[in-house]
N, C-alpha and C positions, 0 to 999 in steps of 0.2 A: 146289491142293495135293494134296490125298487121294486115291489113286486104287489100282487094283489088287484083290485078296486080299479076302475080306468083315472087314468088322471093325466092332466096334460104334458103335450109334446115338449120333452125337457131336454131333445138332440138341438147340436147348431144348426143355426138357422141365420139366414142374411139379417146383418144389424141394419137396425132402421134410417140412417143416418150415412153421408159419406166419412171418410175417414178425417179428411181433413176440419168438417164439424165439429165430430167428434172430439177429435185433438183440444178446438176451439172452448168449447164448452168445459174440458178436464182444466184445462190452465186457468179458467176464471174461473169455477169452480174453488179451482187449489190455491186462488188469490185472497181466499173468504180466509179473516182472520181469527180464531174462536179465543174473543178475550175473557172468557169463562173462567173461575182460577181454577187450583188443580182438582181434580174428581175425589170424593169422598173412596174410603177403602169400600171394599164389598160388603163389609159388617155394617159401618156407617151409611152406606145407602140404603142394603136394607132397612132399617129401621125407620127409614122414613117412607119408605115404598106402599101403597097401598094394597088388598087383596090382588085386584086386577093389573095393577101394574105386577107384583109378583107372579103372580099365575103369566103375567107376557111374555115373562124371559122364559116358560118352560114351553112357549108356541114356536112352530114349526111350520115355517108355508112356505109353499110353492109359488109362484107369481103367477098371474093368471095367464100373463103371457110370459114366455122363459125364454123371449130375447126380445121382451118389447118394456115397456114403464111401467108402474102400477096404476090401478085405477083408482077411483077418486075413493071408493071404500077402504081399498086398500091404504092408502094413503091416509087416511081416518085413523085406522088401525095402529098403523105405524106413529102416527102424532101423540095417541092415547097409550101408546105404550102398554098396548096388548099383544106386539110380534117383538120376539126376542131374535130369530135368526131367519133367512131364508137360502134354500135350497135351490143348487142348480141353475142361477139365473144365467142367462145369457146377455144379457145388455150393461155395458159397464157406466155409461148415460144414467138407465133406472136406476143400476147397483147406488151409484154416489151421488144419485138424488135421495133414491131413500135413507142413505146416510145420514143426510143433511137433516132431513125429516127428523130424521131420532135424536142428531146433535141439538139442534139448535129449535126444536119445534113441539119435542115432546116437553112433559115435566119435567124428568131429571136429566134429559139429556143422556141416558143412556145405548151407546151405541148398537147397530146391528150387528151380527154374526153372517158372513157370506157362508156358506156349504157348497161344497161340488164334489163329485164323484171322479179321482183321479187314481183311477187301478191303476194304470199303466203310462200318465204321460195326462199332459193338460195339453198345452200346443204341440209339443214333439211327440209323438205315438211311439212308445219303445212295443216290445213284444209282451204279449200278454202275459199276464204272473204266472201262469203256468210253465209257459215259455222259458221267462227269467229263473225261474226255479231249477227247471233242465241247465244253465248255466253250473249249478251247485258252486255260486260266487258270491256271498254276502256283499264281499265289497262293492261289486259292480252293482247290484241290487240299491247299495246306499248311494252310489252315486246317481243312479236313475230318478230315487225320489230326493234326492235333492236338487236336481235341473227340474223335475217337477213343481215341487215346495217353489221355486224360485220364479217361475212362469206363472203358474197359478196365484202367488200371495202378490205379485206386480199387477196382476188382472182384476186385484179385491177382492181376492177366497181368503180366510180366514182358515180354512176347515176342512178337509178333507175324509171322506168318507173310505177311506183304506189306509192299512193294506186290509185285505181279506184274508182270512188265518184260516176256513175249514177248512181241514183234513179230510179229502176224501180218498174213499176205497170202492166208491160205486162211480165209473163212467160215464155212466147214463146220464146220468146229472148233471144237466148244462152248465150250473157254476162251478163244476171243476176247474172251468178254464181259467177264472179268476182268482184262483188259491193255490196253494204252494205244491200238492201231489198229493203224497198216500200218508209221509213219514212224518211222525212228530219231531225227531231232532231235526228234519235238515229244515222243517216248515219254525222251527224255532228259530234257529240259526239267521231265517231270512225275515222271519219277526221283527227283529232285534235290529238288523239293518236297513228295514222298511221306516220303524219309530226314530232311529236316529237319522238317517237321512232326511226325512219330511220337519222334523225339530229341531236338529240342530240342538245347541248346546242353550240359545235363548229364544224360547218362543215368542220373544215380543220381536224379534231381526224382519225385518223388511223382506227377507230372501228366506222364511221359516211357513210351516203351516204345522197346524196342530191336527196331529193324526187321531185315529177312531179304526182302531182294530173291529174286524169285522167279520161271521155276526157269532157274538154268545151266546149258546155254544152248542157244540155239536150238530149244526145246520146241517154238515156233508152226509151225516148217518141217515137221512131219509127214508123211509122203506119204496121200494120199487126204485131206487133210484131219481124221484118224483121230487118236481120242488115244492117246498113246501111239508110237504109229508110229516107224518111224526116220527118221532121217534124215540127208540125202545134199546134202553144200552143199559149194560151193569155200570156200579159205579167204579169199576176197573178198569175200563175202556176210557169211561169218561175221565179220569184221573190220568191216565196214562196216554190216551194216544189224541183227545181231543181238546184238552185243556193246557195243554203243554206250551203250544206257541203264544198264545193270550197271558198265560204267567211269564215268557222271556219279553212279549210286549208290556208289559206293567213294568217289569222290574227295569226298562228300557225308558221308563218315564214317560208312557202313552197317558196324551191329556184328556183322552173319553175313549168310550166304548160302544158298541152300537149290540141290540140283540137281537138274537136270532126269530126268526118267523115260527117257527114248530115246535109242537108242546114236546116236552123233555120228560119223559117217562109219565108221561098223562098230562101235564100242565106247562103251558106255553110258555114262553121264556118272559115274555113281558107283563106276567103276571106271578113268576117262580121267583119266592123270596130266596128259597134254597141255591139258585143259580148265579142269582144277582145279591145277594148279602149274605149269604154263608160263604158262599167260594168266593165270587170276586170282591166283596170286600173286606168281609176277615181274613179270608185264606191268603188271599194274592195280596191284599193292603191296597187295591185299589182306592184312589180317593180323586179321581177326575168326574166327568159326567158322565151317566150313562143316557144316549137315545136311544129310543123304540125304531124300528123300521120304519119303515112307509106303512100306514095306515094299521099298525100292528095293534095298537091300542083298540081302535073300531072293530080288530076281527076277532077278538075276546071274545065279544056273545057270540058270533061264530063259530066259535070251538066249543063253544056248551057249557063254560065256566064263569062266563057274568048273564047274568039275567034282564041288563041294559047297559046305557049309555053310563051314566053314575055308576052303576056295579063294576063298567070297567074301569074307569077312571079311577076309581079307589082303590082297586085292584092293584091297576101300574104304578100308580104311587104308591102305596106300601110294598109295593114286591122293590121298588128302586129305582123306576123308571123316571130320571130328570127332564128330558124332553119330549114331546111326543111328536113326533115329524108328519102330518099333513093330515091328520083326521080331523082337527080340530074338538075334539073332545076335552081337551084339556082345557083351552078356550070358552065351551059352549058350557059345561057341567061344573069344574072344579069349585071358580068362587061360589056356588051357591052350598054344594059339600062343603066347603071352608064355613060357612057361615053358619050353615045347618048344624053343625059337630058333626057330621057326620067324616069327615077326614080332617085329624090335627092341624093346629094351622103350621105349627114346629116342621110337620112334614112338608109341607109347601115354604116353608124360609129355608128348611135346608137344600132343598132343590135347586130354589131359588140359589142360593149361596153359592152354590159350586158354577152356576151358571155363570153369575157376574167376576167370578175369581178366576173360570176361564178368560172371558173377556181383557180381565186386567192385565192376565200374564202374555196374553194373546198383544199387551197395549194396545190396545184401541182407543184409552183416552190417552194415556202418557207417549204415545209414539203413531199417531193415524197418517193415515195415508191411504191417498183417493185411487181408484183402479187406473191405471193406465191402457189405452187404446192398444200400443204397439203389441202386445199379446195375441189379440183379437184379430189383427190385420197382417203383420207385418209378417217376409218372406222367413223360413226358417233359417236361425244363424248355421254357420259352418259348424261352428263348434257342438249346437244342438246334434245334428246328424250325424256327427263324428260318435257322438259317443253312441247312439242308435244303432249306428252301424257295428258298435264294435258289441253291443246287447245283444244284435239278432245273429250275427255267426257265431257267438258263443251258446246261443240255445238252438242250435241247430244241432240232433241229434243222427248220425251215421248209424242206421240198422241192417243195411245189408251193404256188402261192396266184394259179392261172388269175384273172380278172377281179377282183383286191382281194378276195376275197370274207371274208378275217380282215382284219385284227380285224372280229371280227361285228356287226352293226348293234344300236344299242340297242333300236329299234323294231320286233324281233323279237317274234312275239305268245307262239312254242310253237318248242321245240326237241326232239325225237326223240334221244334217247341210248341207240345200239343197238349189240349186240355182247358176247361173253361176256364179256370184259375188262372193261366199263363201270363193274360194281360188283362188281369183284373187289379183294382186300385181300393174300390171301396170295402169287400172283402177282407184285403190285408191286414188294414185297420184294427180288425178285430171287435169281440163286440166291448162298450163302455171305451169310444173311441175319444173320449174330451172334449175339447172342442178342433179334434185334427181333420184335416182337411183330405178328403181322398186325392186333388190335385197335388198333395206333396208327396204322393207313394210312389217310389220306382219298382216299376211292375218287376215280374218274373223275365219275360221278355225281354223287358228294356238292359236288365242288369245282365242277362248273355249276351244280346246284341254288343253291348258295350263292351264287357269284357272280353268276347272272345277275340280269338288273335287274330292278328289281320289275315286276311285271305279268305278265313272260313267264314260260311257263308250260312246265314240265322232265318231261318222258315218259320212259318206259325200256322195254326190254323183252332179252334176253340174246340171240336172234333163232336162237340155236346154239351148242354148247359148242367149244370152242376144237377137241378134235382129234377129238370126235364125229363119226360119218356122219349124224345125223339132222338132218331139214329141216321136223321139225313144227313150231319156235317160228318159221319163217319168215313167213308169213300175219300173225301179231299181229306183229311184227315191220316186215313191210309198213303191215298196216293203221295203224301210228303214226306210220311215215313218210309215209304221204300227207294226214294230218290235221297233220304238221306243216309249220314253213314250211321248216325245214332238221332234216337228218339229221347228226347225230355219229358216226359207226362208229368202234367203241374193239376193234381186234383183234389180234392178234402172234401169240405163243409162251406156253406156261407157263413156269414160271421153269426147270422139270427139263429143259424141251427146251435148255438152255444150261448153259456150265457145265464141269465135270468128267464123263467118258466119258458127251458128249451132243453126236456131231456127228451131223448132217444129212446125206445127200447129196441133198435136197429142198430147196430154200431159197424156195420160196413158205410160202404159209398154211397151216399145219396143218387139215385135217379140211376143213369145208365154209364155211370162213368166204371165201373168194375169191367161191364162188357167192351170199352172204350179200349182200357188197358189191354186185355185178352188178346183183341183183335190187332192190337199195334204189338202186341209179342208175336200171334203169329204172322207177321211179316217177316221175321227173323233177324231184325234190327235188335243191334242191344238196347234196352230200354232202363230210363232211369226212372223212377218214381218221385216226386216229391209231395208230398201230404200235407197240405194247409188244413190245421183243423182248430177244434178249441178242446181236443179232451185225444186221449188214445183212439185208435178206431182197429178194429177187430179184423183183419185181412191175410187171412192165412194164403189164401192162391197165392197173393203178391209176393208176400213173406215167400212163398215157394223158387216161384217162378221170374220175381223180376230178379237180373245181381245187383244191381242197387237202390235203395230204398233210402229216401232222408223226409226225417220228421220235423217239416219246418213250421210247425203251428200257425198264428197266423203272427207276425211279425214286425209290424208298424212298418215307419216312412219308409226304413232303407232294407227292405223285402228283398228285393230284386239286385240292389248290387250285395247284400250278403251272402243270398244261395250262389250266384254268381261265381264269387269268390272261394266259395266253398268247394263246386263243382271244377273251377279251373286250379286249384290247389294254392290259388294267392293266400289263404286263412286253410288252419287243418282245421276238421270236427272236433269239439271240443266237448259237446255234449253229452248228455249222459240221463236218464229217464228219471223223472220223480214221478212217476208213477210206472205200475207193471201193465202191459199191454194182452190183454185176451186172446185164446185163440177163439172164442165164441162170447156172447153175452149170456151164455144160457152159465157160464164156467163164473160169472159174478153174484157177490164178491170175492175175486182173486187179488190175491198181497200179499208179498212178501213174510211182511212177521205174523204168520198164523201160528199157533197153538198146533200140536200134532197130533191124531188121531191113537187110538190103541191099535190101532192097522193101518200105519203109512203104507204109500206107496214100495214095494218092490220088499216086502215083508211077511210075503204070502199070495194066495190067491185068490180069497175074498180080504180085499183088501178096497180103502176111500179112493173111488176111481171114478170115471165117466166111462161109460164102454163105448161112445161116439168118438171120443176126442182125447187126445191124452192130457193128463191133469196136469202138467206144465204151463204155463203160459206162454203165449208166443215169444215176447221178449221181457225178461225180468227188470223189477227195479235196480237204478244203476249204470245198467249197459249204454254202451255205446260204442262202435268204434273209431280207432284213429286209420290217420293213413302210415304211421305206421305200425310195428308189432313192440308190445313190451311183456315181459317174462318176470315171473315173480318166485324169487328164490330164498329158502334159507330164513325163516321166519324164524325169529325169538321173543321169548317171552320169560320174562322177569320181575319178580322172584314167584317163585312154583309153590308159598306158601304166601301169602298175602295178607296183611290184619287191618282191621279196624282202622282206617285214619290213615293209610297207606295207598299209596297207588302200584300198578304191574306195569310197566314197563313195555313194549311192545313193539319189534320192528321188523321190517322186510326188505331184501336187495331187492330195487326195482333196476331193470334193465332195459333200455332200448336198443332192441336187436334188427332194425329197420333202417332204411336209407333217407330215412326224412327225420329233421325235428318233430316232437310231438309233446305235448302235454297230457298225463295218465291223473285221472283223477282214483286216490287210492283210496279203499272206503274201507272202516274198520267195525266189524261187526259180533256183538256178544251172544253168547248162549248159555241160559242158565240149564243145566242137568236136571238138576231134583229141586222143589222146593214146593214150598206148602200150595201155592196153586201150581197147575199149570201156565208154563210159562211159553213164549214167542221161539219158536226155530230157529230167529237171528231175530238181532235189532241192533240199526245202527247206530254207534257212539261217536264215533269220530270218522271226519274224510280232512285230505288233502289234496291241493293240485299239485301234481310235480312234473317241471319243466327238463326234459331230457333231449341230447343231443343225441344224433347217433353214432352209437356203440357207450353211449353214457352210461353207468351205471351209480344208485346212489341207496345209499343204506334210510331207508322212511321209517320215523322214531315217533310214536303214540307212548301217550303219558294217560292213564287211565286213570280216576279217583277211584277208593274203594265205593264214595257216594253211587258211582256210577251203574253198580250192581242191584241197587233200590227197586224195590215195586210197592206198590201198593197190597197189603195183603188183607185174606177175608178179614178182617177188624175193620178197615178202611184207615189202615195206617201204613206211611210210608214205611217198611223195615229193610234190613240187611238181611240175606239167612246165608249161614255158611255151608259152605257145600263147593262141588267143580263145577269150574266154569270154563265153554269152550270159546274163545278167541281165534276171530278169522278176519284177514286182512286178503282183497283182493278186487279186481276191478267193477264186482255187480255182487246184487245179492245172490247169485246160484253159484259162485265161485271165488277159488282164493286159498289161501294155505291157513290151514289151521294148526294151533297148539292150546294146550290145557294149562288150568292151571288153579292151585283150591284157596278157596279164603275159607280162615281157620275160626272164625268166630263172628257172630250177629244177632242181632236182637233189634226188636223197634225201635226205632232212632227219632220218630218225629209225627206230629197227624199231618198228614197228606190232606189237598197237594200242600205247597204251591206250582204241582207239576214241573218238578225240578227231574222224574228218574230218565 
């Protein structure tokens, strides 16, 4: 979310108060009776509301201090009912005093809006959405944000500023890490389960937070990989592969929306009527609120398309913008434009409107309820961890495992656990860590120490700092690995190298940990890899040279006992890549569903290549693997002529031919032949997990619509076009069994989107 302009430190921070104060103050506080009768509808308040008190519900602040009180202006502000919500606070004390402020001290007594920023977890730190994504488990995903929803809205958040829906296909890009990978269904899929897990069925519940998909749209296409950056996309792309997950979150009942920082084919997002009222709210039927970013408003003149402060402001309102989060331009400019003519006042009541009707559904009069302390202080529940734990071994991804060598042998005497990351805490975290605590992370280290079996005996040593140049811890480093019988390498990224304004145009190993690696292979120990990162990272040697290799992003609380678990074979790999991994940055952007060349590869000999590196990627989206082997046989596909209104049918013998259980995630992928554009070389429609015993074997049944065949075509209309279509079912996108099969007839079917293909 937050980016741009400095503005104050919004990380946890020691509350001012002990706990037991704190406690002290929430209960008398909560003993305050409000004999007030019931609140007027949002219609009927507005109309009583004045310019400035309307223009206050469209303000957005930060507190000056983000775990301390408000100051006494502030508090002004808030009595006059010129702050409609605030961001990120840290003190649940402030939080429900300035509550109080607004109940009982303003004119109408309209409540505050709490906001916080919960990618991944409020008190419990699950793995970052990148991570959860590599699960390819909506369910699991719903239940994360709802133990989220449930900690956060007890804490006094109203509001949460995720999920994050860009789609990206550039790694460089430090917020890859907080969005779902490359592909628009499966970042759909996890849409859907992001809005219903944080809502729930009633957003006024006690245990609910109203989600704000984020950012509209097309934030991940940045040029250079750069945050921020513009960007420059047909309306193909943007139909189809960027706007896709923001229409499952709408029709999902997402109660706002946040937009993106960078102009969208020349014109920012918070000033594009085109983005914000042609697509999301005709197209999609959005009708919740939309806010601006962090000071997105402000950097309009910036971008060369308002000539001031008023020039923007009337800008973001008419383009759609209902809240403007921490410029205070809305505040400082609007009512004098309201008064001036110069911007409707109709358009400031409707702003206003959708703001107070959040509120309502939100109950904040009909159902309040004051933050509770225990969030803030209290040790994590079991039940928290449990589910954390069971998040991060299912987004742990298996990319190399040369001669079986995981699950590791019981009969291990001494293991080697090398690498800055090993027993590192605050890292793990990730970045947009809530307010989680690096004392509840169980390290890399801690989770082998514990796990392994008795007898075997757990070394450490950090060999080198993650983006340091020095090579002195190398030697003790060594010397543990050749007294051991295997070496663990635990290395990546810090959590800052990810993130917000944290791209790369490097995508190896920070600092000296590559030659770290190197040096502990050649001692001739087997060596394991594990990658803490927040994005893919480009490591062809490793990929070579190490036999196993696991992608364990960065992970929250229970880090350490899930690789653990993973490495001693208590939990298989379940994982699987939502994004394709480089063999170089110079090869981005590389993804799976590209459009083919008039000279693909292996179709001649000037043909689309790199003559450095082969135009492969190192590992495709998709993969992963298990501990054990599954075999895919006997593919069917039905019926071979297909119409209008019609689905094909589609299935595979899956087989596990391996000595362990395993779960095969099976992924089903379309190809359109001929049609009036050029179309993707695969795109995914459908996956499942499936749970096999060994020697199990089971027939996996795909039910495809003929909708499903859709694109957007040069008109900018979504249509069907009849023609063969190739169908492939198999465990990545570079692999799997294919069959054909032709739909008999098409025609335009509808205007595009609402990014349904």
């Amino acid at each position: 979310m937050i980016g741009g302009s400095p503005r104050p430190v919004r990380r946890r921070q020691a509350l001012l108060a002990p706990p037991a104060l704190l406690l002290f103050l929430l209960l008398a506080m909560d003993a305050v009776v409000d004999a007030r009768p019931s609140p007027p509808s949002p219609r009927e308040l507005l109309s009583r509301m004045t310019i400035e008190e309307k223009v206050g519900q469209l303000v957005q602040e930060a507190p000056a201090q983000a775990a301390g009180r408000l100051s006494a202006e502030e508090k002004l502000r808030v009595r006059e009912g010129r702050v409609g919500s605030f961001l990120n606070w840290q003190d649940p004390i402030g939080m429900a005093e300035a509550q109080r402020l607004a109940r009982e001290e303003s004119r109408l007594g309209i409540p505050l809006l709490f906001a916080f920023d919960l990618l991944h977890g409020f008190r419990t730190i699950f793995p970052i959405p990148l991570a959860l994504a590599a699960a390819w488990n909506p369910p699991l995903v719903e239940e994360v944000a709802r133990l989220s929803a449930r900690e956060g809205r007890s804490a006094g958040i109203h509001w949460t500023f995720a999920p994050m829906l860009d789609v990206c296909r550039d790694p460089r890009w430090g917020r890859i890490a907080e969005g779902p990978g490359e592909d628009p269904f499966l970042a759909s899929a996890l849409a859907s389960a992001w809005v219903r897990g944080f809502q729930g069925d009633d957003l006024a519940a006690r245990d609910r937070l109203a989600a704000c998909p984020k950012h509209f749209v097309a934030y991940g296409a940045g040029e250079g990989g750069r945050d921020y950056a513009a960007v420059d996309l047909s309306l193909g792309k943007l139909f189809e592969v960027y706007l896709p997950p923001f229409a499952a979150a709408v029709r999902a009942g997402a109660a706002s929306v946040m937009t993106a920082f960078p102009s969208v084919n020349g014109l920012p997002v918070a000033a594009n009527p085109f983005l914000l009222q042609t697509l999301l709210r005709r197209k999609l039927g959005f009708q919740g609120v939309v806010v601006s970013d962090w000071n997105a408003v402000g950097e309009l003149p910036v971008h060369g398309i308002a000539s001031d402060a008023e020039d923007a402001v009337r800008l973001a309102l008419q383009a759609g913008v209902d809240i403007d989060m921490a410029s205070g331009l809305f505040a400082a400019k609007l009512p004098g434009l309201v008064r001036a003519g110069k911007v409707p006042e109709a358009l400031l009541d409707q702003a206003a409107l959708r703001v107070l009707a959040l509120k309502a559904g939100l109950g904040l009069w009909s159902n309040p309820a004051e933050p509770q302390v225990a969030p803030w202080v209290d040790p994590l529940p079991a039940t928290s961890r449990h589910l954390a734990l069971r998040a991060a071994r299912e987004a742990i991804v298996l990319l190399r495992n040369e001669g079986e060598i995981l699950p590791l042998s019981p009969r291990l005497r001494s293991i080697a656990v090398v690498g800055p990351l090993a027993d590192d805490r605050k890292n793990a975290l990730g970045p947009w860590p809530g307010i989680g605590r690096a004392e509840d992370v169980v390290t890399i280290l801690e989770g082998v120490r514990s796990r392994a079996p008795k007898g075997t005996h757990v070394l450490s040593a950090p060999g080198c700092a993650v983006a340091g140049q020095s090579t002195a811890g190398f030697s003790q480093a060594v010397d543990l690995a050749k007294s051991a019988d295997l070496v663990v390498a635990v290395v990546g990224e810090e959590a800052r190298m990810s993130g917000e304004a944290a791209s790369r145009a490097d995508l190896g190993l920070p600092g000296r940990q590559e030659e770290l690696v190197r040096t502990l292979v050649e001692t001739g120990r087997p060596v394991i890899v594990i990658l803490c990162s927040g994005r893919p990272l480009a490591l062809p040697w490793i990929a070579e040279h190490v036999p196993a290799v696991l992608a364990a992003w960065f992970l929250g609380v229970e880090s350490g006992n899930a690789i653990a678990d993973i490495l001693f074979g208590a939990a298989d790999p379940v994982g699987r890549l939502p994004v394709t991994i480089p063999r170089s940055a110079g090869q981005i952007p590389i993804y799976y569903g590209h459009t083919n060349t008039g000279r693909p590869p292996g179709s001649g000999r000037d043909v689309s290549k790199y003559i450095d590196v082969p135009e492969t990627p190192l590992f495709p989206f998709g993969y992963g693997l298990a501990y054990t082997r599954f075999a895919y046989r006997n593919i069917q596909v039905a019926p071979a002529l297909l119409s209008p209104g019609g689905s094909v049918e589609a299935s595979v013998l899956l087989s596990n031919e391996g000595s362990r259980a395993g779960e095969e995630t099976v992924q089903l992928y379309l190809r359109d032949q001929t049609a009036s554009l050029a179309r993707p070389i695969a795109e995914l429609k459908s996956f499942q997990r499936i749970f096999l015993k060994p020697g199990e074997e089971r027939r996996v049944r795909f039910s495809l619509p003929s909708e499903a065949l859709a694109f957007v075509g040069p008109d900018g209309e979504l249509r069907e076009e009849a023609g063969d279509f190739e169908l492939r079912i198999g465990p990545s996108a570079a692999s799997g069994l294919s069959a054909r099969f032709h739909f008999e007839k098409g025609g335009r079917i509808r205007p595009a989107p609402p990014g349904s293909p």
